[in-house]
FIVOFI-574276 format. One line per 2 residues: number of its first residue (from 1); for each residue x, y, z of N, C-alpha, C. Coordinates in steps of 0.1 Angstrom, whole numbers. Layout:
BEGIN
NUM) X,Y,Z,X,Y,Z,X,Y,Z; ...
// end
This chain:
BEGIN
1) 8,-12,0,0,0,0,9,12,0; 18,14,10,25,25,7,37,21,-1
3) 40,10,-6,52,17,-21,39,21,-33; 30,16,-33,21,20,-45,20,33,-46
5) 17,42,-31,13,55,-31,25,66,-28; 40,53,-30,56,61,-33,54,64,-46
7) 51,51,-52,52,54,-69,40,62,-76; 28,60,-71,21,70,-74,27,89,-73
9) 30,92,-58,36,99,-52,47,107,-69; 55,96,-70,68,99,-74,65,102,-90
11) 55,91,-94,51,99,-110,41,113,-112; 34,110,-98,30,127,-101,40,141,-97
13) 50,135,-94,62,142,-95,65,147,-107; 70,133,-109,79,136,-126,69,143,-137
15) 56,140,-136,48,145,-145,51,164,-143; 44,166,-129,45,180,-126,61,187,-129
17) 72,177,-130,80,186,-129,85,185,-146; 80,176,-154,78,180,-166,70,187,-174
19) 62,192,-168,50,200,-170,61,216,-169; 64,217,-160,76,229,-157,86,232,-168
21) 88,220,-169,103,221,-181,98,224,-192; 87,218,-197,79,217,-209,79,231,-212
23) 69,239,-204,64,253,-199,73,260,-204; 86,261,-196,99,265,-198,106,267,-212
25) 106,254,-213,112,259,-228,98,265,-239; 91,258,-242,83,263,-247,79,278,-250
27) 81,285,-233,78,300,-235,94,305,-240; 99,301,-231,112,310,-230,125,304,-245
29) 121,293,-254,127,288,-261,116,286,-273; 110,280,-276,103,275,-288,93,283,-294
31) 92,295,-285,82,307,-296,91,322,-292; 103,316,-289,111,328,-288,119,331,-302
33) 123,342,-307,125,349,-319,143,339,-321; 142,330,-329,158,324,-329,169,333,-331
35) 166,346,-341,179,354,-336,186,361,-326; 174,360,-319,179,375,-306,181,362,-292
37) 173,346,-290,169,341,-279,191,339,-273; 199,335,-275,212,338,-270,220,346,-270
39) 214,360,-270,221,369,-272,227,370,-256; 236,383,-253,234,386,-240,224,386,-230
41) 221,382,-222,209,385,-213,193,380,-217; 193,375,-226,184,366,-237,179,354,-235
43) 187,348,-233,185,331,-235,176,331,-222; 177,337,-212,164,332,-200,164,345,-192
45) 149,345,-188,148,356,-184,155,361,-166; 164,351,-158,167,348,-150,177,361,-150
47) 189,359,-158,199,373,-154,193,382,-153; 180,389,-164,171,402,-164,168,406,-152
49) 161,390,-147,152,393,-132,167,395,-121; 174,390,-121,182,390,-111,188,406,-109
51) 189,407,-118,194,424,-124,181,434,-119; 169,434,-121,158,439,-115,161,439,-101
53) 161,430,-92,160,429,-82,168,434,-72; 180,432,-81,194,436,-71,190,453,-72
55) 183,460,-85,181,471,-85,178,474,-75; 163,465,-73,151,470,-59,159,471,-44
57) 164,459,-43,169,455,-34,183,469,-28; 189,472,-39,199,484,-36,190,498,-33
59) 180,504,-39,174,512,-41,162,516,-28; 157,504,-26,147,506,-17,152,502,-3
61) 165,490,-1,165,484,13,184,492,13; 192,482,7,203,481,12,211,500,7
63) 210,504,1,213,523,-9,209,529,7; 196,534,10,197,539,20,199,538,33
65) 197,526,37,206,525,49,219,525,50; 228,524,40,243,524,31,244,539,35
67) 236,545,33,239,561,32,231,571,42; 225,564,55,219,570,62,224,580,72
69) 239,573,77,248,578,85,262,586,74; 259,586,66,267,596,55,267,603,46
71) 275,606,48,272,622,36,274,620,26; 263,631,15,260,623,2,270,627,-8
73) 272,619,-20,287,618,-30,283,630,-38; 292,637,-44,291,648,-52,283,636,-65
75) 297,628,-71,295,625,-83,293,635,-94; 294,648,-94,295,654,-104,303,650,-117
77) 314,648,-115,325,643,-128,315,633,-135; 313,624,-124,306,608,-129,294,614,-138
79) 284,620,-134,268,627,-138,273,631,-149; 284,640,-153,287,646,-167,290,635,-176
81) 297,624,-172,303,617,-183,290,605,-179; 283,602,-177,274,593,-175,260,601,-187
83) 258,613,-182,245,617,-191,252,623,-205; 265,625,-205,267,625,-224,266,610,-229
85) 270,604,-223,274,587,-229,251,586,-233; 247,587,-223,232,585,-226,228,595,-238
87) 233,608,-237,226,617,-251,231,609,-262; 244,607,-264,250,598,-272,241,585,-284
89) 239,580,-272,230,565,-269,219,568,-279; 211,576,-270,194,581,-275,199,588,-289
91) 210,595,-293,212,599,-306,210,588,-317; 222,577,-312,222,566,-323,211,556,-320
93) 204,558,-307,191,548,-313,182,556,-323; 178,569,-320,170,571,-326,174,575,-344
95) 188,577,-346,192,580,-361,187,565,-364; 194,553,-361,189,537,-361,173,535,-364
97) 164,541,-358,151,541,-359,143,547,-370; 151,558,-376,148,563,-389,152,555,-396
99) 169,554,-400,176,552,-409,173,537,-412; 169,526,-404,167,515,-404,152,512,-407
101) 145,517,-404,126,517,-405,119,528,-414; 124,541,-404,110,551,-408,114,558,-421
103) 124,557,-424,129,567,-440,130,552,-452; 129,543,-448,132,535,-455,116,525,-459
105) 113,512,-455,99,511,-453,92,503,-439; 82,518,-440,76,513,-425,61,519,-425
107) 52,510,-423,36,512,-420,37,518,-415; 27,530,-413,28,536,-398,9,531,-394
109) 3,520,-402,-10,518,-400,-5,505,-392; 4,493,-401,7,484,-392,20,475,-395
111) 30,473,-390,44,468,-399,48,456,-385; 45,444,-399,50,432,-396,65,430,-389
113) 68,424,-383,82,417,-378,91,409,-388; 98,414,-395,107,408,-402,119,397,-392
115) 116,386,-397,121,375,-388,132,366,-393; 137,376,-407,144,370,-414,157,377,-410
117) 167,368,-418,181,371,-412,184,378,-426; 180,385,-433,187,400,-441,193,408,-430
119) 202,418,-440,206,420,-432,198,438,-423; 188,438,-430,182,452,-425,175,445,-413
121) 169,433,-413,157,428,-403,169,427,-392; 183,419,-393,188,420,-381,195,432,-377
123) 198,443,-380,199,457,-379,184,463,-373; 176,460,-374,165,464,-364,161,455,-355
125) 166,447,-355,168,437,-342,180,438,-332; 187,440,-337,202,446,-332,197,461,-324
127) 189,468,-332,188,481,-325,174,483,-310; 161,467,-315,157,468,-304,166,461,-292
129) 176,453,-292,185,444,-284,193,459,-281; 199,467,-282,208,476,-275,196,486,-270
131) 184,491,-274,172,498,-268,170,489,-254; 167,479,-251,170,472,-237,180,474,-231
133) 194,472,-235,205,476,-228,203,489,-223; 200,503,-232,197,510,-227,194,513,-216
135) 179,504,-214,174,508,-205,177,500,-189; 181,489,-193,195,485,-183,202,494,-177
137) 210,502,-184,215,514,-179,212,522,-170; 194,527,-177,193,538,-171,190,534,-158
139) 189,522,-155,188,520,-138,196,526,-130; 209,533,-135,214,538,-126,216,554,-125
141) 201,557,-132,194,568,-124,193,567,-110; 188,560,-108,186,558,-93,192,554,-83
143) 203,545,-89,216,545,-81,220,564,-74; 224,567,-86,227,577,-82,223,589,-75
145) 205,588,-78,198,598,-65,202,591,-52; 203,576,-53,204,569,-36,220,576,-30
147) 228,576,-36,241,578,-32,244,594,-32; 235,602,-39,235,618,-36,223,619,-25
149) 219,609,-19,208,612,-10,197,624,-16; 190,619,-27,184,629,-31,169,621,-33
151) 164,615,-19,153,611,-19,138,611,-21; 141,624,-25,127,628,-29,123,627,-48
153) 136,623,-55,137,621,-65,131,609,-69; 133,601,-54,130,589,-57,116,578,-59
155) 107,585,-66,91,589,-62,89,573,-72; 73,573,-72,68,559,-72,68,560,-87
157) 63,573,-96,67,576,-109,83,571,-114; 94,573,-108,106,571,-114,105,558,-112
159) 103,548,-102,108,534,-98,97,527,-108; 85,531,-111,76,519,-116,82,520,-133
161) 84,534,-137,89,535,-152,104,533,-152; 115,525,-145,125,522,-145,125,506,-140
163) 116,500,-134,111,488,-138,102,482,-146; 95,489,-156,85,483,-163,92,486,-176
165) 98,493,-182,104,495,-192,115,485,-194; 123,481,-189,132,468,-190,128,459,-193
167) 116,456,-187,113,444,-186,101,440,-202; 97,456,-205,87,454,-216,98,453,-230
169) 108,459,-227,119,459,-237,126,446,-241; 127,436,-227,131,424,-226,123,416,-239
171) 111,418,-232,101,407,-242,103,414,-255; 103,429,-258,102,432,-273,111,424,-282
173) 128,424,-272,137,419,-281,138,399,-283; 128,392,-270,132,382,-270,120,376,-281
175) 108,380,-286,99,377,-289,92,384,-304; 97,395,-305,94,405,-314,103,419,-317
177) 116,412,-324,119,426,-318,120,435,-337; 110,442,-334,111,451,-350,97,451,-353
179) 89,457,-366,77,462,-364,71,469,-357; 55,466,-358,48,481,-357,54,485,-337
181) 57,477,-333,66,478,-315,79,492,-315; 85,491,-322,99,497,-326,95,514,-329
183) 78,519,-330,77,532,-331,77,537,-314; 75,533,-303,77,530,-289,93,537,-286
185) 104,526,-295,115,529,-291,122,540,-297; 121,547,-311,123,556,-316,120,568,-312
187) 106,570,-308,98,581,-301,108,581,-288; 107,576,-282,110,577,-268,127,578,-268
189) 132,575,-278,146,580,-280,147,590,-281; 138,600,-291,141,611,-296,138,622,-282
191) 128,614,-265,125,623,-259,137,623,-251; 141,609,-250,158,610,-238,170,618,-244
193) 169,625,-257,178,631,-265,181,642,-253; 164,651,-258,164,659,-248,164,660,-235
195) 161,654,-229,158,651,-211,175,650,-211; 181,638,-214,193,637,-209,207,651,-212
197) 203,659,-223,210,671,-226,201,680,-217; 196,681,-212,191,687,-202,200,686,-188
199) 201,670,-184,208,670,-171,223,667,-172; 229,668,-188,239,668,-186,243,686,-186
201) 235,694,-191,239,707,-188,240,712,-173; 227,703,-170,226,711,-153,238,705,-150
203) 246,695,-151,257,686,-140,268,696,-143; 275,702,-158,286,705,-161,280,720,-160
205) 269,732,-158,267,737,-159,256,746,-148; 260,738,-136,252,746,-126,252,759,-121
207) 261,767,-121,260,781,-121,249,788,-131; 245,784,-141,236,786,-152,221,780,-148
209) 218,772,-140,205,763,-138,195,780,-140; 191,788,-137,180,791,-142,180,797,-159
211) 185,795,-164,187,796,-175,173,782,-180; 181,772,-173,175,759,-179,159,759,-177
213) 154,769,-181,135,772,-177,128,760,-186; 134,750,-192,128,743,-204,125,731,-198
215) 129,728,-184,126,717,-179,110,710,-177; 102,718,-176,87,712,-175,82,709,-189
217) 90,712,-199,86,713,-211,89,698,-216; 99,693,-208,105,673,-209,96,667,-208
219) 87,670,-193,69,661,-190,63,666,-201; 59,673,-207,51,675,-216,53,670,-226
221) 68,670,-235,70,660,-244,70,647,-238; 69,640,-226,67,628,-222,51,622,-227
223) 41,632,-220,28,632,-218,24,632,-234; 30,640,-245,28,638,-259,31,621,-264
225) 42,619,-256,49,608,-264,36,593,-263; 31,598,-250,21,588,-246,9,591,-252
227) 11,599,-256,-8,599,-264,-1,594,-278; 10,596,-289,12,593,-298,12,577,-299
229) 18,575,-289,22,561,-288,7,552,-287; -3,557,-283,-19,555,-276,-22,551,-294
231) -25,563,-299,-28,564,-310,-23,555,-319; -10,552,-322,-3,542,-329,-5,530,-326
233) -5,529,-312,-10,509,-314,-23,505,-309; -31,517,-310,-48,515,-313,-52,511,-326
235) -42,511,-333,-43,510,-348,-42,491,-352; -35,488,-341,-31,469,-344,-50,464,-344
237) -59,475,-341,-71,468,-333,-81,468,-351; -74,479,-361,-80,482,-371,-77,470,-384
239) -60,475,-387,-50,466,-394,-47,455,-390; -48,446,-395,-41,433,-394,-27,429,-404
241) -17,430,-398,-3,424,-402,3,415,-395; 0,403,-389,4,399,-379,13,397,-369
243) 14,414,-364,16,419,-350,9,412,-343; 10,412,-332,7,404,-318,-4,416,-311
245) -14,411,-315,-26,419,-311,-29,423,-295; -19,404,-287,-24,407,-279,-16,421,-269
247) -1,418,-277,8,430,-269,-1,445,-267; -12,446,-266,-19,459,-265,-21,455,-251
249) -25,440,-246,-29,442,-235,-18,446,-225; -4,453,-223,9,453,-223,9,466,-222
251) 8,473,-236,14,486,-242,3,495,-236; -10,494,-240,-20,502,-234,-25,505,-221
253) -25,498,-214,-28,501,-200,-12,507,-194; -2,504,-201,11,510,-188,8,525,-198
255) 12,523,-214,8,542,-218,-1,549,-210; -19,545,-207,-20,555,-198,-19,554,-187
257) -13,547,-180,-8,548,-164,5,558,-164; 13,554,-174,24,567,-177,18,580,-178
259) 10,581,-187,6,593,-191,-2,595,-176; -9,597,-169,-14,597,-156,-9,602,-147
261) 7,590,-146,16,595,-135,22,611,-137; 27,611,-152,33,622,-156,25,633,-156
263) 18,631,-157,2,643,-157,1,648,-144; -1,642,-134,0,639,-122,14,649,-109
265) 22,645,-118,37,649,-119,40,658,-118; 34,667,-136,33,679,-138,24,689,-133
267) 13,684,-127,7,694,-118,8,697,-104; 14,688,-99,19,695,-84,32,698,-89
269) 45,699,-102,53,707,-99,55,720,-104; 48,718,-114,45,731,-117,35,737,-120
271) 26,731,-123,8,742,-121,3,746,-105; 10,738,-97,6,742,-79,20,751,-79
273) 33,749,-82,43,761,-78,40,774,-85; 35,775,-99,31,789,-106,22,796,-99
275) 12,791,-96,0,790,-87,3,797,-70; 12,787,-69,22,796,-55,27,809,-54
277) 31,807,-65,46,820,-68,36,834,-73; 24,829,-76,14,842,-81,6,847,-65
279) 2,836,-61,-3,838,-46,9,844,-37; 20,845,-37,33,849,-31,32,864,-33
281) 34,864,-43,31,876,-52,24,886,-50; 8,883,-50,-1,897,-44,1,894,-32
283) 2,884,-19,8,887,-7,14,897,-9; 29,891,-14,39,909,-12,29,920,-18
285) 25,920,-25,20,934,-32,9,937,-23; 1,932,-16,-5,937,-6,0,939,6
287) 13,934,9,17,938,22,25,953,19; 27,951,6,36,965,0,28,980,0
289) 16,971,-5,4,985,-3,2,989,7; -1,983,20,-7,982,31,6,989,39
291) 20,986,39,30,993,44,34,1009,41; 31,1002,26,33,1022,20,19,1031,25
293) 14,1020,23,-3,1030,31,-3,1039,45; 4,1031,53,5,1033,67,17,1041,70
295) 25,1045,60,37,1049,62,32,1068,57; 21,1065,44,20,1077,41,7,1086,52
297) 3,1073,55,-13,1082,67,-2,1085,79; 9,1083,81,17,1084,93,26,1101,86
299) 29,1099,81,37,1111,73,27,1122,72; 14,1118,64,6,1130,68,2,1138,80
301) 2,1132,89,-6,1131,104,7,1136,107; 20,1133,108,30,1141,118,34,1156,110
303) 31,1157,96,28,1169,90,21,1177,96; 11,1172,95,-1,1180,100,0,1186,118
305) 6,1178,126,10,1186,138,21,1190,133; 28,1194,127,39,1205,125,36,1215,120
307) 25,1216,113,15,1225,109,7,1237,121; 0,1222,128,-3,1233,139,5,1234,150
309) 18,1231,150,28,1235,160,33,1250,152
// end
């Protein structure tokens, strides 16, 4: 009785734990894109996640208590040569994005995944596989607010769009990487062009910071980027090329959660500070009235007894 319900026991083992393996390769191997699945970081999603996590893990637990009892790092030098290498980056993705797709031939109704190994389809596969690295990278935005102690930087907007982007980039390149997906990574190149020549001026150029008045103008090409991007893969719902229809359920709910947060963003930093700074404003100018008022009914009044003295 009980070796029967060992070996029962033991094949519903093996079964379940082939059910896993099965699973396994199947997602992560047998409908994965053959040119991109052994690239760097590719073949399993395990280094990705591990890389995520050590993020969280530095960012949220081990970064600030690292830096609780100390004072925070200039890193200036680092910030200059860190945000040119990124303008850099977002330059040659996005020339890549044209010169590879959009000047060349590209739907903008709905453009298939070229899965072939010419040599343009792997040149836009090559450029979504370095678009992930990318954004690998920019994880260490937030490295670096942790170690300048600049935690207010560190808001739920920066950590969810520096985790969700990796990871949607991951799948573009292991599964899809080219077509109507790839207008996502162009656009969004062309916005870190700007944003990141933005903070490389403020780093090498902080004596100048009010000069840099163009800053709220980054969210707003953000908040654009997410409505274009809305608009463009609402279109997989019209065209049929066989793009992955279902990737909307993906693309669409985070565009407007982006678009939200950043909305969101932009109004407490700068529609409530304008808002402030005008309220600030007739304050003084009513305390200015009200002082010069009192100054002159006081001037008159000591006139006036020197009058009748």
């Amino acid at each position: 009785m009980n070796t029967s319900s060992g070996i029962a026991a033991s094949e519903m083992s093996n079964i379940y734990n082939n059910s896993i393996v099965a699973f396994w390769q199947h997602v992560f191997h047998d409908v994965a894109d053959p040119r991109t699945k052994e690239w760097f970081l590719m073949s399993s999603p395990v280094p990705g996640a591990s890389i995520m996590f050590g993020y969280l893990y530095f960012v949220l637990s081990w970064g600030p208590r690292h830096m609780e009892h100390r004072k925070p790092y200039k890193l200036n030098n680092t910030l200059i040569i860190y945000n040119f290498i990124q303008v850099l980056l977002s330059i040659w993705l996005f020339w890549e994005g044209l010169d590879a797709a959009w000047l060349r031939k590209y739907s903008w109704k709905c453009e298939p995944v070229d899965q072939s190994n010419s040599p343009e389809a792997l040149r836009i596969a090559r450029c979504v596989y370095i678009y992930f690295l990318a954004k690998i990278s920019e994880l260490l935005d937030t490295v670096f607010f942790v170690l300048r102690k600049k935690e207010k930087q560190v808001t739920f907007l920066h950590m969810y769009h520096h985790t969700v982007m990796p990871l949607i980039s991951w799948g573009a390149t292991k599964y899809y990487p080219g077509g109507h997906g790839t207008f996502i990574g162009v656009i969004n190149s062309f916005v870190h062009i700007v944003m990141y020549t933005y903070y490389l001026l403020a780093a090498a150029l902080p004596q100048y910071q009010k000069y840099l008045w163009w800053k709220k103008y980054i969210t707003t090409l953000q908040m654009v980027q997410f409505c274009l991007v809305s608009i463009h893969s609402f279109q997989l719902l019209i065209y049929d090329c066989e793009y992955p229809r279902w990737s909307l359920i993906l693309i669409l709910p985070n565009v407007m959660f982006f678009y939200f947060l950043f909305s969101d963003f932009y109004k407490r930093s700068y529609v409530a500070n304008d808002s402030n700074k005008k309220q600030i404003k007739i304050d003084n100018s009513v305390e200015n009235i009200t002082e010069n008022g009192t100054k002159k009914l006081t001037n008159n009044y000591q006139n006036d007894k020197n009058k009748q003295a």
